[in-house]
C-alpha positions in Angstrom: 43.5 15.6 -21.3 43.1 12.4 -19.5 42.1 13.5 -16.3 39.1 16.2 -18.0 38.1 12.8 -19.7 38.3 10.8 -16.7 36.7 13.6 -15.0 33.6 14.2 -17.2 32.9 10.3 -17.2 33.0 10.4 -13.6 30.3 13.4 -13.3 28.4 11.6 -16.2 27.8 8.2 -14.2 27.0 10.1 -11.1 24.3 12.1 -13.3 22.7 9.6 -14.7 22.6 7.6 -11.8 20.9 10.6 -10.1 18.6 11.0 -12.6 17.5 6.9 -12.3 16.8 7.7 -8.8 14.6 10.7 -9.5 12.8 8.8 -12.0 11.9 6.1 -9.6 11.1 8.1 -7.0 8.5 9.6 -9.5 7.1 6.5 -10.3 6.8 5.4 -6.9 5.2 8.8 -5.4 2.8 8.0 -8.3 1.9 4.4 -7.3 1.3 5.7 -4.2 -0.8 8.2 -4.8 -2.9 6.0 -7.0 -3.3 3.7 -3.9 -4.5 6.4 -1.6 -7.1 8.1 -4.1 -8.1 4.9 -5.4 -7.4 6.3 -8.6 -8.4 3.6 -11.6 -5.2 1.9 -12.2 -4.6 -2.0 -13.2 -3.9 -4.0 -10.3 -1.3 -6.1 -11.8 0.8 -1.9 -12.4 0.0 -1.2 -8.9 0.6 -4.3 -6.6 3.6 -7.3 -6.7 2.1 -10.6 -8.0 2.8 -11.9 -3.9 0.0 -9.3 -2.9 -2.1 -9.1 -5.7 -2.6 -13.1 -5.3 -3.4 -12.2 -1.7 -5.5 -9.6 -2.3 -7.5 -11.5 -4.9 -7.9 -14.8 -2.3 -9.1 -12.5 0.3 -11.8 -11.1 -1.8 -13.3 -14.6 -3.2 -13.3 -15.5 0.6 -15.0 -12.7 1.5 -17.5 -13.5 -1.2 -17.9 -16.6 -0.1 -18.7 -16.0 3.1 -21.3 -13.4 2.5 -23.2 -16.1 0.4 -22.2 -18.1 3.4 -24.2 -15.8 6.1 -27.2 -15.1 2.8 -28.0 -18.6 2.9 -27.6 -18.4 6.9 -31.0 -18.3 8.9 -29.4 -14.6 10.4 -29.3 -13.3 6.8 -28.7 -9.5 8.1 -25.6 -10.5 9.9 -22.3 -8.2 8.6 -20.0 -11.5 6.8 -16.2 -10.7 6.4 -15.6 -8.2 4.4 -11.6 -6.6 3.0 -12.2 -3.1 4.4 -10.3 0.0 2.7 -8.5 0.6 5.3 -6.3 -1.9 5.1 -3.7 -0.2 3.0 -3.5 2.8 5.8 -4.4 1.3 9.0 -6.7 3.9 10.0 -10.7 4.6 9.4 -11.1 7.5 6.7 -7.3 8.6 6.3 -7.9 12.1 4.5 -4.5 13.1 3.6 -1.7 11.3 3.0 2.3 12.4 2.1 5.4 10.3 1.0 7.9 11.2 3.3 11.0 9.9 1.9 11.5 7.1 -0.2 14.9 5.1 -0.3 15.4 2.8 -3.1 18.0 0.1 -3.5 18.4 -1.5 -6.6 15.1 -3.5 -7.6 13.4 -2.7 -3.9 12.5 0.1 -2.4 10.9 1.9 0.7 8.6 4.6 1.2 7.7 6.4 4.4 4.2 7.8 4.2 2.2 10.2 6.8 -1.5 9.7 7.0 -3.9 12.4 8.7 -7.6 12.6 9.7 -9.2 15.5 10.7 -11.1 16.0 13.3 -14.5 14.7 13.5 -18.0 15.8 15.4 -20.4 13.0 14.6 -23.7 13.1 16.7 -22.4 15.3 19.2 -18.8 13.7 19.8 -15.8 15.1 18.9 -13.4 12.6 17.3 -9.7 13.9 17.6 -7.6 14.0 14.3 -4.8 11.3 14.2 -1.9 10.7 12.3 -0.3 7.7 11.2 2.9 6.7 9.4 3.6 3.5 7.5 6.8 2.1 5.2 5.4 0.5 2.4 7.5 -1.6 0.4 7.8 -2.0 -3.2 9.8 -4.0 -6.0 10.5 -3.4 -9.2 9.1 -6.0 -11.4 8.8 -4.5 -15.0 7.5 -1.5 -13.2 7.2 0.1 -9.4 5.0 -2.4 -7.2 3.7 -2.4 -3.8 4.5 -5.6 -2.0 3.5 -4.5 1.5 3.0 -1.8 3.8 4.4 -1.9 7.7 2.2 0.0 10.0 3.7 1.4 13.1 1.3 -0.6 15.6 -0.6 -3.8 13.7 0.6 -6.5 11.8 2.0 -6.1 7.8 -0.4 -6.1 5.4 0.5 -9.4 3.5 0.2 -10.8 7.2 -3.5 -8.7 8.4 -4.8 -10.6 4.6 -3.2 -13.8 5.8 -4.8 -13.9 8.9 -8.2 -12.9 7.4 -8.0 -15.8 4.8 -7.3 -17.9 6.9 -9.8 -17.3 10.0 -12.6 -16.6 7.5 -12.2 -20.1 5.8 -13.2 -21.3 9.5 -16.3 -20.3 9.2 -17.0 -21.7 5.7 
């Protein structure tokens, strides 16, 4: 009687601990997808305080450079702007897919593949590309992102570092 006891505990942790993962990797597939399809969602349910601080500094230095270059006499020049593709690291991704997604504990990992398909704009043919990233998340009262690791460029948290900080050069 022990060992069916003993047994049936056993299979009982493992199930539940199966069922944790599934759960998160739910959640996660979902705060990915809400990133991609720009999807209304709070920023503070979708991003790690680390980024969303980031993200939020970037934007009021963008701003204040394009009142920087308003009040400039070339008032038609293009100031610094937080383009969308920063969180794929490709112009006009039109598909994405989570991969595989690994989670350990409060931090996890997700492999995504971006497409684009091809292109003829003004008589050139742009070829379709595809991209894959990790992007990394914590779990902080909820699945955040924290970053996103493209295969050829910097990190995320580092491409809105830079821009922060090059951008308040020219303030």
């Amino acid at each position: 009687m022990r060992k069916l006891f003993f047994c049936l505990s056993i299979l009982f942790i493992f199930s539940s601990c199966s069922r944790n993962s599934t759960s998160a990797e739910t959640e996660i597939s979902s705060k990915i997808n809400t990133l991609y399809t720009g999807t209304e969602s709070s920023s503070k349910d979708l991003f790690s305080t680390d980024l969303q601080n980031l993200l939020d500094e970037a934007h009021k230095v963008a701003d204040a450079d394009a009142e920087r270059v308003k009040k400039s006499s070339h008032p038609t020049d293009k100031p610094a702007m937080v383009e969308s593709f920063i969180f794929t690291g490709i112009p006009d991704a039109t598909t994405q897919k989570v991969k595989k997604i690994t989670v350990t504990e409060n931090t996890a990992e997700a492999s995504v593949e971006m497409k684009t398909n091809e292109e003829k704009i003004e008589g050139k043919t742009y070829p379709a590309t595809v991209a894959e990233s990790t992007i990394k998340l914590i779990n902080d009262k909820g699945w955040k992102i924290d970053n996103i690791i493209f295969t050829e460029q910097p990190t995320l948290q580092d491409q809105l570092k830079d821009f922060i900080s090059e951008t308040k050069k020219g303030l």
